[in-house]
C-alpha positions as CSV (number, residue, x, y, z in Angstrom):
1,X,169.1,62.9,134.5
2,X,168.5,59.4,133.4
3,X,171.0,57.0,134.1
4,X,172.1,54.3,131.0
5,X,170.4,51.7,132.0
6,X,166.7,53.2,131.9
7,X,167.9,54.8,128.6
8,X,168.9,51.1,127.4
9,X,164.9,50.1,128.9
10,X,163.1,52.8,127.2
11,X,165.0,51.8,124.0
12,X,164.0,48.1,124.5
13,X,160.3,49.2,125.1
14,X,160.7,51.2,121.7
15,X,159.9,54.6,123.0
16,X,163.4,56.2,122.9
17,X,162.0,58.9,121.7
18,X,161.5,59.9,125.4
19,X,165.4,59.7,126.0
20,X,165.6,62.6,123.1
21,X,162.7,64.3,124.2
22,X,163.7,64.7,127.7
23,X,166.9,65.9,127.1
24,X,165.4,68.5,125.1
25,X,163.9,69.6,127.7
26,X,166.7,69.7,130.1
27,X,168.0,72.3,128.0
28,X,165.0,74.8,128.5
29,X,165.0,76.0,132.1
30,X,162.0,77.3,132.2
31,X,160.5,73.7,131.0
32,X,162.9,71.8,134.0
33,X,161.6,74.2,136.4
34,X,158.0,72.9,135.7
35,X,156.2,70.4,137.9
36,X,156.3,67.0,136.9
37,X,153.0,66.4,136.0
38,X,153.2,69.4,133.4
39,X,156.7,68.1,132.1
40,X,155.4,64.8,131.9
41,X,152.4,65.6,129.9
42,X,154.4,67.8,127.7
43,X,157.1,64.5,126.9
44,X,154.2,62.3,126.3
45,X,152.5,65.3,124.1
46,X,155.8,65.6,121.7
47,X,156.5,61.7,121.5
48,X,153.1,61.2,120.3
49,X,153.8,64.1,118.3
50,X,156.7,62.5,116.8
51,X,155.4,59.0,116.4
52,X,152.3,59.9,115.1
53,X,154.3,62.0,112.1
54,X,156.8,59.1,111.3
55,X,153.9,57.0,110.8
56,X,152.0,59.3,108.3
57,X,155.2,59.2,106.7
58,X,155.2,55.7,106.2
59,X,152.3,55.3,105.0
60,X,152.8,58.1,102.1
61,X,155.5,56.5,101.4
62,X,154.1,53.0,101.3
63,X,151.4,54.3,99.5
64,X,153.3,55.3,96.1
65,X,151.3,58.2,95.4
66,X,152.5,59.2,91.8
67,X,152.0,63.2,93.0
68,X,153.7,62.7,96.4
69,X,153.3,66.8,97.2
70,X,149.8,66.5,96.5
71,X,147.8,68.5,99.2
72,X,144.5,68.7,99.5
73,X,145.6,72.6,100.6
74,X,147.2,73.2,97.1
75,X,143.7,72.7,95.4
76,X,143.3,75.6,92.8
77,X,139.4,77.0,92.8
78,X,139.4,78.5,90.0
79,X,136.9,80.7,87.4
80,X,135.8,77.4,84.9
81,X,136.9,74.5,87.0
82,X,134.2,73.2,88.7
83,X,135.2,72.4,91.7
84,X,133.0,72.6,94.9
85,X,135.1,74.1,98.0
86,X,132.1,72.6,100.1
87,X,132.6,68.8,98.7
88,X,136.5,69.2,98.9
89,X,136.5,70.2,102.0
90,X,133.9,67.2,103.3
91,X,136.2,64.4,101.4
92,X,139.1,65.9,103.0
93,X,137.8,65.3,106.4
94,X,138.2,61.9,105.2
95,X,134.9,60.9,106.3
96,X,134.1,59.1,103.2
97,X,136.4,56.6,104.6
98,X,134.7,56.1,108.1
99,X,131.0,55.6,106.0
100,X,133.2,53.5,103.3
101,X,132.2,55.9,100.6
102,X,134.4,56.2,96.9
103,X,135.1,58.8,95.1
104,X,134.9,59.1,91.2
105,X,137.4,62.1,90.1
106,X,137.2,62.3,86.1
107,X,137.1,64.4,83.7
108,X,139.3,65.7,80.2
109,X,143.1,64.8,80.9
110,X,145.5,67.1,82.4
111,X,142.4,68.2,84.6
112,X,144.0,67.5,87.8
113,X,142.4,64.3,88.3
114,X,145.7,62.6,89.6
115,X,146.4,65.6,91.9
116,X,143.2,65.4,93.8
117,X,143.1,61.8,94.2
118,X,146.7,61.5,95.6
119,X,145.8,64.9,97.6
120,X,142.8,63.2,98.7
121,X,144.2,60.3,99.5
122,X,146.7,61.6,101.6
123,X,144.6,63.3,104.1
124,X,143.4,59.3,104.5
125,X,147.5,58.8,105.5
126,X,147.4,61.6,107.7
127,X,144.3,59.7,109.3
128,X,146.2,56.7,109.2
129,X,144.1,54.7,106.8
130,X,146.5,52.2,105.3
131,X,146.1,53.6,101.6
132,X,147.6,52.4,98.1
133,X,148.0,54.3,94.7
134,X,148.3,52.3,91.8
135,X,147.6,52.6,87.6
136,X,144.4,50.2,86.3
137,X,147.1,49.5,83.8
138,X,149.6,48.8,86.3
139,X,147.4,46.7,88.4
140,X,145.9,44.7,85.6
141,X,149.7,43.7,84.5
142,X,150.6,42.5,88.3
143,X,147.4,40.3,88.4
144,X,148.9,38.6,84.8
145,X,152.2,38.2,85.9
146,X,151.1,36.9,89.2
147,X,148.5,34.8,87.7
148,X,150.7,32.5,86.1
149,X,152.2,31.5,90.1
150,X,150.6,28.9,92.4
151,X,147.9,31.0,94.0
152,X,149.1,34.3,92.7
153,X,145.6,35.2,91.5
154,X,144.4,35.4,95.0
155,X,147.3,36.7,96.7
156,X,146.7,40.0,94.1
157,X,143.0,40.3,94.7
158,X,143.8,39.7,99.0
159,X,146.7,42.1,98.8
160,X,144.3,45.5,97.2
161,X,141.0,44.5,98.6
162,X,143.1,44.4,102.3
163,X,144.0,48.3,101.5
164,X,141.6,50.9,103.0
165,X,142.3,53.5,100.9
166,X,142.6,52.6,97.1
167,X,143.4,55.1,94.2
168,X,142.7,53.8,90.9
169,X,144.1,55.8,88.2
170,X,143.6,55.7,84.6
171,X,140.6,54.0,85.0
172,X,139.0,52.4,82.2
173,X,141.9,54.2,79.8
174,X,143.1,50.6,78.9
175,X,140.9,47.9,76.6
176,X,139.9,45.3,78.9
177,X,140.0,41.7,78.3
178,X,137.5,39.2,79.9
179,X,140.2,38.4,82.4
180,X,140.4,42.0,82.7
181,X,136.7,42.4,83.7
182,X,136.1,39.3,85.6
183,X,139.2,40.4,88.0
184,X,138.0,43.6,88.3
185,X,134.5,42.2,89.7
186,X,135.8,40.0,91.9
187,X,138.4,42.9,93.3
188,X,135.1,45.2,93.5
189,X,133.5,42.6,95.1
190,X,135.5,42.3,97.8
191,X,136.0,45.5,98.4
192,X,132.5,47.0,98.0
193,X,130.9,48.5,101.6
194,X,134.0,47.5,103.2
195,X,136.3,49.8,102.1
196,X,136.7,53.4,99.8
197,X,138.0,53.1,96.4
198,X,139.1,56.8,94.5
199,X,139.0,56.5,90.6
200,X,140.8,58.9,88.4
201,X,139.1,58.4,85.2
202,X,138.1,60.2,81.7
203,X,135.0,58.4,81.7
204,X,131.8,59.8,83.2
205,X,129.3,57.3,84.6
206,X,127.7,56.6,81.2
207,X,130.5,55.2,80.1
208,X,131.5,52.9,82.3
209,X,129.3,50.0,81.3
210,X,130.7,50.2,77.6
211,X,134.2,50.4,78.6
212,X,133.7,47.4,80.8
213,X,132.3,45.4,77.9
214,X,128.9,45.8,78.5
215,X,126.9,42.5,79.8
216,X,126.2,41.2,83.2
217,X,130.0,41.7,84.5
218,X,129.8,45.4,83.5
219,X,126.4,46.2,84.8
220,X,127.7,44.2,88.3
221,X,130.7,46.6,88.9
222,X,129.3,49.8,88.1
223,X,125.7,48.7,89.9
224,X,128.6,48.7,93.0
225,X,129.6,52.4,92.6
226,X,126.4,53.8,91.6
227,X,125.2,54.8,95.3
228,X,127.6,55.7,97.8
229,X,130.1,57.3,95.7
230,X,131.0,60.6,95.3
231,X,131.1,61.6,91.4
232,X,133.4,65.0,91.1
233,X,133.7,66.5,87.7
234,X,137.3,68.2,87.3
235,X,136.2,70.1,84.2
236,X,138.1,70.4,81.2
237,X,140.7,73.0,82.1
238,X,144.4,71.6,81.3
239,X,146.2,72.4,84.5
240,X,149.9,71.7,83.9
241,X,149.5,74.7,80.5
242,X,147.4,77.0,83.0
243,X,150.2,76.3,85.8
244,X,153.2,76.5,83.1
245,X,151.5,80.1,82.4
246,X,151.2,81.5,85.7
């Protein structure tokens, strides 16, 4: 048994977990009759354990996802939607994040284009990718507010170009002002080939250049995304009335 005082040291070195752990074990006699080697490796195999899980749990929290049960394992595939099992499965291996690939999800609302973003984005937590969710409407208020404060402008565009992970939602939904636009570039900017960003948007790719205004910003942000992205089209099924019928 441990004796208080290299309880009180594990503590300080911020792995009391092994305290709890071992006297978990102390309670299975099959596990105490073990040799050390094997115990040992079985402690440091369920602190990890537990480490490892508080910290995906952080950062889902952190994150803000707006569908917080979102799993990439609750994805429906079903007759109409046109959803590829094959390119689901690749994103959530998450290793559009290692090659800094984005993903465009859009398509007619209530298609589940929230779901598989958050879903999506989560499996980035789970790979602990610090990872962000946040509404382009959202987003483009913060920057106004912020831009009124002694370097608030950049403290915005540092904070979510600093952010692995990104989802945009609603993108493009809102009218966009110049300052809307020329934010938007610069956030893009620093964030392009870096980082992955995941949009959530009703606008397919032809669209994008209008809804940004058209003109040399416009053309700029979506020349950043028209490459290494991956466009998936959600269809035009409305999810929450085919899941309220089931």
């Amino acid at each position: 048994m441990l004796n208080d005082e290299t309880r009180r040291k594990l503590r300080l070195m911020n792995i009391g977990e092994f305290v709890e752990e071992l006297e978990i074990q102390q309670q299975d006699q099959q596990t105490v009759a073990l040799p050390f080697d094997d115990r040992f490796q079985l402690l440091t195999d369920s602190v990890y354990q537990r480490k490892y899980n508080d910290k995906v749990r952080r950062l889902v929290k952190t994150a803000k996802f707006r569908l917080p049960k979102a799993d990439v394992h609750d994805i429906l595939y079903i007759d109409k939607r046109p959803l590829n099992r094959g390119v689901m499965a690749d994103l959530a291996n998450c290793r559009f994040v290692d090659e800094n690939r984005s993903i465009v999800f859009h398509g007619y609302p209530s298609s589940g284009k929230t779901f598989l973003g958050c879903a999506v984005a989560k499996e980035a937590c789970r790979q602990l990718h610090k990872t962000k969710y946040i509404r382009l409407p959202d987003l483009l208020g913060e920057y106004a507010d912020k831009s009124l404060l002694p370097g608030g402008r950049n403290k915005v565009l540092n904070k979510y170009a600093a952010f692995k992970v990104l989802v945009l939602d609603e993108w493009l939904m809102p009218d966009l002002s110049k300052a809307d636009v020329e934010f938007i570039l610069e956030l893009t900017e620093r964030r392009f080939d870096c980082t992955s960003t995941i949009f959530c948007t009703l606008y397919k790719r032809d669209e994008w250049v209008a809804r940004l205004g058209r003109g040399t910003y416009a053309e700029s942000i979506v020349e950043r995304f028209a490459y290494n992205t991956t466009w998936v089209d959600t269809g035009d099924i409305n999810m929450r009335q085919y899941l309220s019928h089931s």
